[in-house]
N, C-alpha and C positions, 0 to 999 in steps of 0.2 A: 387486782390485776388478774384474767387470767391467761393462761399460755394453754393453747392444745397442742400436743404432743402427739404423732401418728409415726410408726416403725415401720417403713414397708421393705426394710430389709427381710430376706428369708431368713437369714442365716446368723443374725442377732437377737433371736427371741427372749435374748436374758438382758435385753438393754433396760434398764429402769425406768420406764419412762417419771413415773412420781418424780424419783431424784432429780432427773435432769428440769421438769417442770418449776421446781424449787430454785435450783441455780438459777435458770435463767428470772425468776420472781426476783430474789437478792440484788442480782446485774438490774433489775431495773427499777426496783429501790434506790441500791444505789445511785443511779443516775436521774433519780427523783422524777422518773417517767409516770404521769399520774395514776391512780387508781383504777380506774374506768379502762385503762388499756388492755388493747385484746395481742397476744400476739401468736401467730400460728409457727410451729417447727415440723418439718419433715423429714427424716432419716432415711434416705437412699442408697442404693450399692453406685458403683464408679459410672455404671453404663448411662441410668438415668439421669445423674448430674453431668455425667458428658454431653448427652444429649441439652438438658437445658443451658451449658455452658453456652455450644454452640447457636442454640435458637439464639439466645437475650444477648449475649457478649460476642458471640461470631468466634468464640475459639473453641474448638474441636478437641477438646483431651481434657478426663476428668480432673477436679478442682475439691477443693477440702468441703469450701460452704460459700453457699449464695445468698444475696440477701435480697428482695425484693418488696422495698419500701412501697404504702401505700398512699397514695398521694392524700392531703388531708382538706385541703382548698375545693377537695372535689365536690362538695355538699351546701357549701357557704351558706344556702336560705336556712340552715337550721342548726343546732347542735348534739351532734347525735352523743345518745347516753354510750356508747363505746366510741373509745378512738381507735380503730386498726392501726393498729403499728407497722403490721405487712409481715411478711413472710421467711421464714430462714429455711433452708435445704441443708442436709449434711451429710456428705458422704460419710458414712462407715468405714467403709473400706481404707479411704485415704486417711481419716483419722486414724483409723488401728495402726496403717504403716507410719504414718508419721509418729503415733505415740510410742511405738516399735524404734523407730530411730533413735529420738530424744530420750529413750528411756524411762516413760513415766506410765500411768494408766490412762486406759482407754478415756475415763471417765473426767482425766485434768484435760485433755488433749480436747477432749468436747466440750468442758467450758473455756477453754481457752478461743475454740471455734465460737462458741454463744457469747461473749464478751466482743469479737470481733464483727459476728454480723449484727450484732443488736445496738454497736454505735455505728452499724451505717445504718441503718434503717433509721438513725435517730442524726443523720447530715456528716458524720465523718466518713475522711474519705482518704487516698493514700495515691495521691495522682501524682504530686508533685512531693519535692522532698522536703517542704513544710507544711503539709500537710500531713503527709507520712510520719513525720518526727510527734505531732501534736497527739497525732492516731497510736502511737507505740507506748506515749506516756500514758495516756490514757488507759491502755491495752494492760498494761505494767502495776498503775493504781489501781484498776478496777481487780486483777488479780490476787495483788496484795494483800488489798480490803477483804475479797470472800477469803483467802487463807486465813488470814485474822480470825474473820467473825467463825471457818470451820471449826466443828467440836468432831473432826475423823482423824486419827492420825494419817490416811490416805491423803488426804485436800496437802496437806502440807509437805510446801516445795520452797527450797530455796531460794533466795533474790536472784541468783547467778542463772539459773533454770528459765525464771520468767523474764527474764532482759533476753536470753535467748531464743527462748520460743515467741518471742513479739518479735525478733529481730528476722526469724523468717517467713513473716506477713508482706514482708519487703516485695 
């Protein structure tokens, strides 16, 4: 698997990208997305996810994280040796207030964001409220699982923490 990771926030120069690369590898282990998978991440301040809110979604005010799946049907005459998985965006900004709210670190609050766009990019979706419910479990196991498998005592959060930080994906 690999994941390109690009920071074009100014004002996060200490973001890790390595570490965050790793999570998202794990998230898509676990969800047995194959080897050969490319996936690209972007780290943006509010204005620039605002901006692409509005382009793709038509709403005007920044958003945590975007996910821009690449369609895979588009090549059929051949198989190509990567599969583009597509693209994730993530505000900084709204991550730091939100892990500010919740009270946790920056760095649970960004996988909690990478566990969310990397099952839609992979067909879940939260449109309706069985879907939603299918997307929160998931959202909740996939968290679980990397606590578990973490060796930081930072990664480790509570079940009551991660029922509530899914529950505001709503």
């Amino acid at each position: 698997m690999q994941v390109l990771a690009s920071n074009e926030h100014s004002s996060f120069d200490d973001l890790d990208l390595e570490a965050v690369k790793k999570i998202a590898c794990e998230i898509m282990m676990l969800e047995k997305i194959p080897d050969n998978a490319e996936l690209s991440l972007v780290f943006c301040d509010d204005d620039t996810i605002k901006d692409l809110n509005n382009n793709y979604r038509g709403k005007n005010e920044p958003t945590d994280v975007l996910s821009f799946p690449m369609p895979q049907n588009k090549f059929d005459n051949f198989e190509p040796e990567t599969i583009l998985l597509g693209d994730i965006v993530i505000s900084l900004d709204t991550a730091l207030r939100q892990a500010n709210e919740l009270k946790h670190s920056l760095i649970t609050e960004i996988t909690f964001l990478l566990i969310h766009g990397i099952l839609h990019l992979i067909g879940f979706d939260h449109i309706n409220e069985e879907e939603r419910k299918v997307m929160l479990g998931r959202e909740s196991d996939l968290f679980k699982k990397l606590n578990l498998n973490s060796k930081t005592k930072e990664a480790k959060i509570s079940a009551s923490t991660v029922i509530g930080r899914t529950e505001s994906f709503a």
